[in-house]
N, C-alpha and C positions, 0 to 999 in steps of 0.2 A: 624086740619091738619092730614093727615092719616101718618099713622107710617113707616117711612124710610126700605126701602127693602134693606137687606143684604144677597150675594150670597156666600155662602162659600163653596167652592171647597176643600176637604180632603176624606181623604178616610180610614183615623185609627177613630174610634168609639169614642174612649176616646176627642180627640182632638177636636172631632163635638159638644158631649154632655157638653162639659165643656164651647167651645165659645156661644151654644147655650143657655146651664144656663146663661149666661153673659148679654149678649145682649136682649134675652128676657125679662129679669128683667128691665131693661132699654129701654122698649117699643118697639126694632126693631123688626118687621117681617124676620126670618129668612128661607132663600129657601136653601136648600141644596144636593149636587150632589153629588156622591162618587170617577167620573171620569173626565179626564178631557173633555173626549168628552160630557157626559152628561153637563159639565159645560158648555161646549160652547153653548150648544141647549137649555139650561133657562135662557143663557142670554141672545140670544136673541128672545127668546118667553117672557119672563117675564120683562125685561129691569130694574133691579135692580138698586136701588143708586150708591153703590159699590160693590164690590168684592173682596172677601178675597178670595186668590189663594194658595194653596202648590205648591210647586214646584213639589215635588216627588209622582207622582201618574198614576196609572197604566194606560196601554191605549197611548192617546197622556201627555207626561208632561207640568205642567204648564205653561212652557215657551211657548209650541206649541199652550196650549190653549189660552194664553194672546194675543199670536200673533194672530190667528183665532178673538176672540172680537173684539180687536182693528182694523183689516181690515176691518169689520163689520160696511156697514154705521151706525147703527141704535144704533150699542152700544160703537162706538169707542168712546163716549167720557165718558163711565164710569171710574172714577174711581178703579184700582185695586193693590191691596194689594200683594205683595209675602209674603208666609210665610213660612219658611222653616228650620228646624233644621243645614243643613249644613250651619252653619255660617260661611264660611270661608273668607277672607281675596281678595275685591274685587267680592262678590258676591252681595253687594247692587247694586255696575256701572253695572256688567252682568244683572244683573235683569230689574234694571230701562234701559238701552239699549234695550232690548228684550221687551219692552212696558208699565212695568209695570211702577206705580205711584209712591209706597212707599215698604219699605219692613220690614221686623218683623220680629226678627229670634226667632223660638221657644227654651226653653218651653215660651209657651207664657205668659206674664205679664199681667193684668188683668190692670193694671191705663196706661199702653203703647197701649196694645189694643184700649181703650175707646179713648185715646187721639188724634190715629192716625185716629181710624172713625171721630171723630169731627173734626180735620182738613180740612177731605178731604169731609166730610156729613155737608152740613151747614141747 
């Protein structure tokens, strides 16, 4: 069975290299974009499992680009992730409204990580 495609949308270095050690370790193929516009154009040229999305990134923001996917016949039914430091109170209902699937507030947890790809990656 070939190795589950993960599309992770961020654009701070640190945040990339740390999900990337992660996941990699743990067999996924990891594709990654540093915008949200680039995000939206390898999702759907590549059509990844999921997608792990920031919110906050330069360009269009995550929200814009979740919304762009999901209009998107070919990827609207990926699964995606927000991931986002502004935790605030009411930002999981704004996010999952705006398209998203699930949400992750950073710094990220390494066993909430893994758990919310296996949810939603079967």
């Amino acid at each position: 069975m070939p190795a589950k495609r993960i599309l992770y949308v961020e654009d701070n270095f640190q945040n990339k290299r740390l999900v990337r050690k992660i996941l990699s370790a743990r067999g996924f193929n990891v594709l990654e974009a540093d915008d949200g516009l680039t995000g939206v154009e390898l999702a759907i040229k590549e059509i990844p499992d999921l997608i792990l999305m920031d919110i906050s990134l330069p360009g269009i923001d995550g929200i814009e680009a979740t919304q762009r996917i999901k209009a998107h016949n070919g990827t609207s039914n990926i699964p995606i992730i927000a991931l986002t430091a502004n935790a605030m109170r009411g930002d999981r209902e704004r996010f999952i409204a705006a398209g998203c699937d699930d949400y992750l507030p950073k710094p990220i947890s390494m066993t909430e990580l893994l758990d919310i790809i296996n949810k939603h990656v079967v």
